[in-house]
PDB file as gemmi writes it, atoms N, CA and C in Angstrom:
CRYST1    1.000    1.000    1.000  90.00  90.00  90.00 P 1                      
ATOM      1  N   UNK A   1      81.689 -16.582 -42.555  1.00  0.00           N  
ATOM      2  CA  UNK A   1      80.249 -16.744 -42.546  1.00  0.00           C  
ATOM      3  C   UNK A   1      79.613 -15.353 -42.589  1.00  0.00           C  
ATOM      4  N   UNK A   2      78.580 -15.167 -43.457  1.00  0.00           N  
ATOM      5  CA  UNK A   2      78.236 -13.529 -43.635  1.00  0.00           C  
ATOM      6  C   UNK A   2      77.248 -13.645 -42.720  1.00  0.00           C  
ATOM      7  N   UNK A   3      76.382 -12.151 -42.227  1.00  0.00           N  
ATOM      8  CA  UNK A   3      75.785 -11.966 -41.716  1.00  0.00           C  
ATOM      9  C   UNK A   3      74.196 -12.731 -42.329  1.00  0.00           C  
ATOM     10  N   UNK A   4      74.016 -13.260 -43.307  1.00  0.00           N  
ATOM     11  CA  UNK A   4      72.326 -13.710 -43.098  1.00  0.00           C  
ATOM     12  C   UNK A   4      72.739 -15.121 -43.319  1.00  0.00           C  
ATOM     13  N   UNK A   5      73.269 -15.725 -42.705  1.00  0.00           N  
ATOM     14  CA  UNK A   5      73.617 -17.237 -43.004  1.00  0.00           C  
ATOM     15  C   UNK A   5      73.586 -17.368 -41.432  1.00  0.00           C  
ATOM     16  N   UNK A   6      74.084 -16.381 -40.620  1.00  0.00           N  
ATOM     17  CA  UNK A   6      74.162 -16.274 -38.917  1.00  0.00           C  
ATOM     18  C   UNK A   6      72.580 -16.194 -38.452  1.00  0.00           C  
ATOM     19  N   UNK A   7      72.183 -15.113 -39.353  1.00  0.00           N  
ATOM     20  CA  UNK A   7      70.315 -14.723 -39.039  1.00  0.00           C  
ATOM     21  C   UNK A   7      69.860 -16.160 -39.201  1.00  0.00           C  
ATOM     22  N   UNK A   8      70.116 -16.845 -40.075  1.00  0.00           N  
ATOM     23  CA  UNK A   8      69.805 -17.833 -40.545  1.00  0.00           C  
ATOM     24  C   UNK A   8      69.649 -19.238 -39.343  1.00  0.00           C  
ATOM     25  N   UNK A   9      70.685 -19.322 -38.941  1.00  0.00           N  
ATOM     26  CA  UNK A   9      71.062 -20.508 -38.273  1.00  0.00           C  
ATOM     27  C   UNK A   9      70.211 -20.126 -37.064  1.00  0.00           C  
ATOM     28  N   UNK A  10      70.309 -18.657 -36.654  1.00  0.00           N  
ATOM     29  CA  UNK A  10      69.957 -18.083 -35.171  1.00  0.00           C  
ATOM     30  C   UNK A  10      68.359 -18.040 -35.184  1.00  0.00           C  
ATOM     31  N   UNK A  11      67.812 -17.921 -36.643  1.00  0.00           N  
ATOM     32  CA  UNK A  11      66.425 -18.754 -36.517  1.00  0.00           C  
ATOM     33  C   UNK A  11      66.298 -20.014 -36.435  1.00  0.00           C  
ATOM     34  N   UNK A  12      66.657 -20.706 -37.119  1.00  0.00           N  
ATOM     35  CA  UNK A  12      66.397 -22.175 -36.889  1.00  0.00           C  
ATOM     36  C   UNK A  12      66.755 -22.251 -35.137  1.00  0.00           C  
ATOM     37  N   UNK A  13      67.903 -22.268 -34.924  1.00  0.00           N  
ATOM     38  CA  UNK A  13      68.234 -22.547 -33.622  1.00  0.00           C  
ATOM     39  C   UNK A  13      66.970 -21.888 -32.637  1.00  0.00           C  
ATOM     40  N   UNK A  14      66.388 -20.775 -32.413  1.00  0.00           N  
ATOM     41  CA  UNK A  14      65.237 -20.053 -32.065  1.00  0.00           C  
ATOM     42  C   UNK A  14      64.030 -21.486 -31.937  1.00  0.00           C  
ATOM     43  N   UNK A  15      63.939 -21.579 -33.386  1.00  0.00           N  
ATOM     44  CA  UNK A  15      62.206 -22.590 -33.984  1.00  0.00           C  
ATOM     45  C   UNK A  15      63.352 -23.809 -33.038  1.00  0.00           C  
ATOM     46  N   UNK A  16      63.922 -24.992 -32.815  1.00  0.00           N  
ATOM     47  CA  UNK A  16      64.081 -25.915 -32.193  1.00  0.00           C  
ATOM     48  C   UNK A  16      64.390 -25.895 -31.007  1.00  0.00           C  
ATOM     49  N   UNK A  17      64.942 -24.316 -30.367  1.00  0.00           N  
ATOM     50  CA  UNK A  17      64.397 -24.336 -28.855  1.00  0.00           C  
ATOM     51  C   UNK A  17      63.118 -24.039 -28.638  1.00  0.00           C  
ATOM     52  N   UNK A  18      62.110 -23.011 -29.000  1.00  0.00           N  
ATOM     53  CA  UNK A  18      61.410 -23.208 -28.413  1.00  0.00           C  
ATOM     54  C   UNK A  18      60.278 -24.606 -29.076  1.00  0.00           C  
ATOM     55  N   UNK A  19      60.574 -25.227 -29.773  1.00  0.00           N  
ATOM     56  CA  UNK A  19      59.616 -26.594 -30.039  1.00  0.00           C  
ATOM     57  C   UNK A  19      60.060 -27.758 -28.917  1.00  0.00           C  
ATOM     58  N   UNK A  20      61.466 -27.326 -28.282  1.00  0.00           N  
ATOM     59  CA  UNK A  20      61.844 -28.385 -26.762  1.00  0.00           C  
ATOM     60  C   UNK A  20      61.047 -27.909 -25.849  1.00  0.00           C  
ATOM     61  N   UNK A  21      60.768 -26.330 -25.704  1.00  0.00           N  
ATOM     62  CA  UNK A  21      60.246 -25.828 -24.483  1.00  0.00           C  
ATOM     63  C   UNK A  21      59.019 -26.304 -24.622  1.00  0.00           C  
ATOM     64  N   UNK A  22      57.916 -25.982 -25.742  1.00  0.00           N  
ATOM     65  CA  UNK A  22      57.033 -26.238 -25.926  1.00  0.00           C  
ATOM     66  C   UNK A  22      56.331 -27.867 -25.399  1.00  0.00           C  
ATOM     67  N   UNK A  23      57.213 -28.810 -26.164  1.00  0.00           N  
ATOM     68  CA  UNK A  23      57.108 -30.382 -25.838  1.00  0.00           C  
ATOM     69  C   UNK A  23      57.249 -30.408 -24.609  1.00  0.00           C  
ATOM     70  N   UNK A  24      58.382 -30.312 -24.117  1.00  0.00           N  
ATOM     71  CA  UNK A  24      58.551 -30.035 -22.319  1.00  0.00           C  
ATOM     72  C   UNK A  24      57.629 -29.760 -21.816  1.00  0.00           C  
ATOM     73  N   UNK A  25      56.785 -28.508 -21.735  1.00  0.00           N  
ATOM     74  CA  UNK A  25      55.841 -28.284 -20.838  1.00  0.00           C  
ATOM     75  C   UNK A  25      54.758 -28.835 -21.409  1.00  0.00           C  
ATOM     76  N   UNK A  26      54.666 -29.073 -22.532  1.00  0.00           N  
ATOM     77  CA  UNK A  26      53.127 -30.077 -22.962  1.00  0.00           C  
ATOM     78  C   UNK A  26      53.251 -31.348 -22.204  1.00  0.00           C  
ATOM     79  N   UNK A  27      54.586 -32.007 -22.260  1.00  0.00           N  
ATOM     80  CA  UNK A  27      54.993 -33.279 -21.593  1.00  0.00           C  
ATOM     81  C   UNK A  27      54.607 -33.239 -19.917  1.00  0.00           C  
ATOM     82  N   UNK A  28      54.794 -31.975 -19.238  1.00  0.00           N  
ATOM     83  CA  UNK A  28      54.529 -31.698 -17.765  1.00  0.00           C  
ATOM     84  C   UNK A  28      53.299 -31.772 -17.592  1.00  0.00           C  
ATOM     85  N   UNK A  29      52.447 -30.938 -18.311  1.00  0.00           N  
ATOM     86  CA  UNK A  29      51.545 -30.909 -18.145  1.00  0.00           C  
ATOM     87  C   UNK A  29      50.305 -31.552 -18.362  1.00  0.00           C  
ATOM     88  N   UNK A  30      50.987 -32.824 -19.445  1.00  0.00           N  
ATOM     89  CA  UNK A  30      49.477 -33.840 -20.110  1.00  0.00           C  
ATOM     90  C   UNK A  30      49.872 -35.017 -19.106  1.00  0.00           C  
ATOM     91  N   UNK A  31      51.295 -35.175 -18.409  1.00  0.00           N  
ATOM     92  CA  UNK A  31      51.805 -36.488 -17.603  1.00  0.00           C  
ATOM     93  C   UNK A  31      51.989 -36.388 -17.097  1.00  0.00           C  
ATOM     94  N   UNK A  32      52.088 -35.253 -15.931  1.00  0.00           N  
ATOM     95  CA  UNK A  32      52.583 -34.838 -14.566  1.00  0.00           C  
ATOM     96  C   UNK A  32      52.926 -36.476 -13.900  1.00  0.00           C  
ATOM     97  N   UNK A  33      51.626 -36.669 -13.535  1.00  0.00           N  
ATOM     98  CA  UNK A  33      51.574 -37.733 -12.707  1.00  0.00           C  
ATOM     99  C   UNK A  33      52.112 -38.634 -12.901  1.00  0.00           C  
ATOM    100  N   UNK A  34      52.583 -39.225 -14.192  1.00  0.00           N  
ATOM    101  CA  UNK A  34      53.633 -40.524 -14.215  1.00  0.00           C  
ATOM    102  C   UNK A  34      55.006 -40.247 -14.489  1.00  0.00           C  
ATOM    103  N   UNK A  35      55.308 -39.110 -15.197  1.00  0.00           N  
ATOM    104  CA  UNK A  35      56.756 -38.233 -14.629  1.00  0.00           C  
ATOM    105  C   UNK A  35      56.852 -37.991 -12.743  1.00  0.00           C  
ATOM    106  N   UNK A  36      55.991 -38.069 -12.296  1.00  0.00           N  
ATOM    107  CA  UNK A  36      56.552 -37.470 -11.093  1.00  0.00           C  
ATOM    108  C   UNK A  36      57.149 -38.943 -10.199  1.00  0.00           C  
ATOM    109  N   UNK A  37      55.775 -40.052 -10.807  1.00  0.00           N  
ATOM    110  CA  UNK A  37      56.067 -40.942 -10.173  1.00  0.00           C  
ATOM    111  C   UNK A  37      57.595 -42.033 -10.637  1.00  0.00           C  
ATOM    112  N   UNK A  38      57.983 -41.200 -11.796  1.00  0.00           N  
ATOM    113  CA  UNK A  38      59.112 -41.993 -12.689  1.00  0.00           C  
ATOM    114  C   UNK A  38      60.223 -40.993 -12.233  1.00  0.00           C  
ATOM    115  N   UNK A  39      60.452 -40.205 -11.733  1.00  0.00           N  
ATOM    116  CA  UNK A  39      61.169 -39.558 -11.128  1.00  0.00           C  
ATOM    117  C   UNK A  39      60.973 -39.454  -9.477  1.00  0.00           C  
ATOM    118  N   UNK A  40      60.020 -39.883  -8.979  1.00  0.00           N  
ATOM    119  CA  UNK A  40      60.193 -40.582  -7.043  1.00  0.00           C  
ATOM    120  C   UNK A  40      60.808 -41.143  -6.999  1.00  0.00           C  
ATOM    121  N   UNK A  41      60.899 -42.416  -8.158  1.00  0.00           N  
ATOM    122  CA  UNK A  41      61.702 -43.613  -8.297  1.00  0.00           C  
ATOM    123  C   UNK A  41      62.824 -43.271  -7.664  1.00  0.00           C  
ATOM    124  N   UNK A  42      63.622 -42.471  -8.476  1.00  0.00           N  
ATOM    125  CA  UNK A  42      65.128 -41.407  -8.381  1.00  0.00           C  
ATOM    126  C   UNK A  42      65.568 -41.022  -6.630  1.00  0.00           C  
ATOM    127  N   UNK A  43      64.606 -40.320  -6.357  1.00  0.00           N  
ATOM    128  CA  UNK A  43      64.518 -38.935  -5.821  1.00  0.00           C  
ATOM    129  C   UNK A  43      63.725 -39.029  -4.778  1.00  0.00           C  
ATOM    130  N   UNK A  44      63.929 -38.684  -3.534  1.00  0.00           N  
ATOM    131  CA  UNK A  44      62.846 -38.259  -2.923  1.00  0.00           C  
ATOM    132  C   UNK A  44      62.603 -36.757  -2.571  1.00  0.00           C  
ATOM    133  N   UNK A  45      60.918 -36.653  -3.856  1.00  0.00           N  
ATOM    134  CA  UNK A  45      60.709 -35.338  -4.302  1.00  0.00           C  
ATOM    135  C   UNK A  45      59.031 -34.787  -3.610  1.00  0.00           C  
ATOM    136  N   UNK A  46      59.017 -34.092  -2.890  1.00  0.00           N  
ATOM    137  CA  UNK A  46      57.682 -33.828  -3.019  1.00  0.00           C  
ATOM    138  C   UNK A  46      56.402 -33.430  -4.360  1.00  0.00           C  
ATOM    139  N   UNK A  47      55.329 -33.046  -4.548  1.00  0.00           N  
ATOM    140  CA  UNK A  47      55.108 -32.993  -5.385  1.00  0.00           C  
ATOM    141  C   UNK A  47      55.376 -31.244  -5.908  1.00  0.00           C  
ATOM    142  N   UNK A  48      55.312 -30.748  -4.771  1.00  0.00           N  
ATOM    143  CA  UNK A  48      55.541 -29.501  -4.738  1.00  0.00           C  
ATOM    144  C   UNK A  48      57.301 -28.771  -4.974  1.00  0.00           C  
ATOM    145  N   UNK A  49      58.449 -29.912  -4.442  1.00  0.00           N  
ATOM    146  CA  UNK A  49      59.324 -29.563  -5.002  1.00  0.00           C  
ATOM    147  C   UNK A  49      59.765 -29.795  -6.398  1.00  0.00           C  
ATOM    148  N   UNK A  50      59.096 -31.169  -7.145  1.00  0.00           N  
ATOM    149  CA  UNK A  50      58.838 -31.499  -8.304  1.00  0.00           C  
ATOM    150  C   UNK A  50      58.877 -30.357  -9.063  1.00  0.00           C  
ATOM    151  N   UNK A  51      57.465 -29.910  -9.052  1.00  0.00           N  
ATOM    152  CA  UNK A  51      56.698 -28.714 -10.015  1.00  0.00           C  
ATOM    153  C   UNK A  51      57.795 -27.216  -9.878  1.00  0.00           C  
ATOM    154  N   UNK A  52      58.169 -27.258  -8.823  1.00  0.00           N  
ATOM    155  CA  UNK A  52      59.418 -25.625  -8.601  1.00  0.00           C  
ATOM    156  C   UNK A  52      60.451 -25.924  -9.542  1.00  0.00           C  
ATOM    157  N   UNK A  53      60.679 -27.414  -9.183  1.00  0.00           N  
ATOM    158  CA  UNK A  53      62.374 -27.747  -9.970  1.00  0.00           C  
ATOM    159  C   UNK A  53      61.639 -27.742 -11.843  1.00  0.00           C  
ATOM    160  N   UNK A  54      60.593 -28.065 -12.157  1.00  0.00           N  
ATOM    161  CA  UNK A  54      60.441 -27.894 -13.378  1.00  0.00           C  
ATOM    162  C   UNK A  54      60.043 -26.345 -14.146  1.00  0.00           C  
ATOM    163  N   UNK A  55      59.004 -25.850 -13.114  1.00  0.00           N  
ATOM    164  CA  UNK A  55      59.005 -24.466 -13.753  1.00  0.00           C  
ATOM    165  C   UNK A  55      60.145 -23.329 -13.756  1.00  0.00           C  
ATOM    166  N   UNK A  56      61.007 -23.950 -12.493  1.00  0.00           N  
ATOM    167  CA  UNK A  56      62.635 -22.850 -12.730  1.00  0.00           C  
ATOM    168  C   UNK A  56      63.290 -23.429 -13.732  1.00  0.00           C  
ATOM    169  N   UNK A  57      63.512 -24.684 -14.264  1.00  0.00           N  
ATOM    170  CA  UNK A  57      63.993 -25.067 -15.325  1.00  0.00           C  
ATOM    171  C   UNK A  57      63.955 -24.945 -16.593  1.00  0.00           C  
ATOM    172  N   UNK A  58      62.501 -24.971 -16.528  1.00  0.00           N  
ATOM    173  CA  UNK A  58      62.002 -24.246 -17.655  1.00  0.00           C  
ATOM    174  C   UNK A  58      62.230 -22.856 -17.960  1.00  0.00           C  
ATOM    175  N   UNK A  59      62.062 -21.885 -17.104  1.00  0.00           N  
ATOM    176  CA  UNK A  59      62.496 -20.404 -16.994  1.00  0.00           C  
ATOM    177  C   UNK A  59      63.721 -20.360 -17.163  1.00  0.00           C  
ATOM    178  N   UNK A  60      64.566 -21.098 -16.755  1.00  0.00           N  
ATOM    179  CA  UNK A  60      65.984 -21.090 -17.051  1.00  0.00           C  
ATOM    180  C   UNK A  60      66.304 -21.073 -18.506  1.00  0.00           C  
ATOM    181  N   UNK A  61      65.414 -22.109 -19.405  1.00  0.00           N  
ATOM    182  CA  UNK A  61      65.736 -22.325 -20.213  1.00  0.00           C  
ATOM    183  C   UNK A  61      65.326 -21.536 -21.304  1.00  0.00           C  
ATOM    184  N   UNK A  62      64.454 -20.952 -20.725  1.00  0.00           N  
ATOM    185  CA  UNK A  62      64.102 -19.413 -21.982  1.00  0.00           C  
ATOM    186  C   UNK A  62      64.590 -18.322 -21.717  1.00  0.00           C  
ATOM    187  N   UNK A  63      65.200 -18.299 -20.444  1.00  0.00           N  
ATOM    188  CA  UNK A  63      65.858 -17.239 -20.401  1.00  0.00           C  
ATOM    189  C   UNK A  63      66.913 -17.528 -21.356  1.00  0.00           C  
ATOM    190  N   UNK A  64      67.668 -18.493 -20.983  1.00  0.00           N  
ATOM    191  CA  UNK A  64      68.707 -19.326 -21.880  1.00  0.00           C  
ATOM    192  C   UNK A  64      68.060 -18.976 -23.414  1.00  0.00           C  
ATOM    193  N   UNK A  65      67.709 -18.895 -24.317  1.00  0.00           N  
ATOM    194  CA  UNK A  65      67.217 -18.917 -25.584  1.00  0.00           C  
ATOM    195  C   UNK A  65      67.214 -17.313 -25.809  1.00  0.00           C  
ATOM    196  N   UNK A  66      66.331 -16.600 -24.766  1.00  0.00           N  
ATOM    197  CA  UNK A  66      66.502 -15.128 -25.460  1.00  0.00           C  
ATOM    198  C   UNK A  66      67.828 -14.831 -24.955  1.00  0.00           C  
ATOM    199  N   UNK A  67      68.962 -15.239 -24.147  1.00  0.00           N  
ATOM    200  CA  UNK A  67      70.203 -14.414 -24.123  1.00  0.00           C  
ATOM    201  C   UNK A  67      71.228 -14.850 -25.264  1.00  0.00           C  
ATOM    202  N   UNK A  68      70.733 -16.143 -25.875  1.00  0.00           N  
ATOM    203  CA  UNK A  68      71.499 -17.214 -26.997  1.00  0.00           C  
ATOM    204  C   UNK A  68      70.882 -16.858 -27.827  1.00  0.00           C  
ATOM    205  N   UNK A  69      69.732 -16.631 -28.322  1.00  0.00           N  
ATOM    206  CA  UNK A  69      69.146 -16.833 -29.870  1.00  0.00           C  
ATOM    207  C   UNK A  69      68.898 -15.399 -29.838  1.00  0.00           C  
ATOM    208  N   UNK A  70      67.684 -15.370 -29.470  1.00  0.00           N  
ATOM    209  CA  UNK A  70      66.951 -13.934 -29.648  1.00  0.00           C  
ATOM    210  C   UNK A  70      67.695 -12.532 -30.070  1.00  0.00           C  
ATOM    211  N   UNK A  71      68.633 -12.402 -28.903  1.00  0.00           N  
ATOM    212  CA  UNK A  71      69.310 -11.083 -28.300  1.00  0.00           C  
ATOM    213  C   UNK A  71      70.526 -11.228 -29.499  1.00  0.00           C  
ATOM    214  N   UNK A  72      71.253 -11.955 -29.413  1.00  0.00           N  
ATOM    215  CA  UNK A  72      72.366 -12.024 -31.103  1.00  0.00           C  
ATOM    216  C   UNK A  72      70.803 -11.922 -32.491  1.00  0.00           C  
ATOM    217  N   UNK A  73      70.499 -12.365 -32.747  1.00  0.00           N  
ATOM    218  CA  UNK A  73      69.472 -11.833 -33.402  1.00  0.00           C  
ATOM    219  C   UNK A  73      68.962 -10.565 -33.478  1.00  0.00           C  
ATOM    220  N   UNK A  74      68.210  -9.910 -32.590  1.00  0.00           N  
ATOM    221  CA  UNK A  74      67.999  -8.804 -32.494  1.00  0.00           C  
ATOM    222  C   UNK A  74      69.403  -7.793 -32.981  1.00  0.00           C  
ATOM    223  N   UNK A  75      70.135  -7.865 -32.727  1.00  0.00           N  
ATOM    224  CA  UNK A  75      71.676  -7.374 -33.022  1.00  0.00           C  
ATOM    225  C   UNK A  75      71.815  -7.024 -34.257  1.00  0.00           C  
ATOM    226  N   UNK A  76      71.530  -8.410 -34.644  1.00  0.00           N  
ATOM    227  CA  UNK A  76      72.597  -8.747 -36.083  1.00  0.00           C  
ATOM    228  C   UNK A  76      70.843  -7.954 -36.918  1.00  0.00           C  
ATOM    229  N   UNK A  77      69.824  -7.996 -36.757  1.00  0.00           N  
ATOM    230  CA  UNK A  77      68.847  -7.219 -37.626  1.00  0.00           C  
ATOM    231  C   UNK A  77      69.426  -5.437 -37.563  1.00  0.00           C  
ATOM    232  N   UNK A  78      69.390  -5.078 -36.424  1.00  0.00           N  
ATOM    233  CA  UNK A  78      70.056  -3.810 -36.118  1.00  0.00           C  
ATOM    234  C   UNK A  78      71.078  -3.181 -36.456  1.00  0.00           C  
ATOM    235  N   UNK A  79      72.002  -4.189 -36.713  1.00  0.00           N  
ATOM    236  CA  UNK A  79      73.176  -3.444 -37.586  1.00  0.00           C  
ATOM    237  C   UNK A  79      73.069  -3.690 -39.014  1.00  0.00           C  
TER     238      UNK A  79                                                      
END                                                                             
């Protein structure tokens, strides 16, 4: 596999994580309230541990993207 077929994929892969992150937190934030209550169901969550467990998750998960997508990207432009 040559190097712009890798650039290649490592964009796409880039554009469909962050369009999950994006939906995700649009999803948190336009439905909080019936996600939280569809997940009490589950769980017994405060509303406040709710919102921690989603915004570290979320952070997790972009961190996750720039150490996976971004950062091999950045690389592979550089050399």
């Amino acid at each position: 596999m040559n190097p712009d077929a890798i650039k290649a994929l490592l964009i796409y892969s880039l554009a469909f994580n962050y369009v999950i992150l994006i939906i995700w937190f649009g999803v948190f934030s336009l439905a909080h309230d019936s996600m939280y209550r569809l997940h009490s169901r589950w769980f017994s969550l405060s509303v406040e541990t709710f919102d921690a467990i989603h915004y570290a998750s979320m952070a997790l998960y972009k961190i996750g993207i720039m150490l996976l997508n971004i950062a091999p990207l950045v690389a592979l432009w550089l050399v």
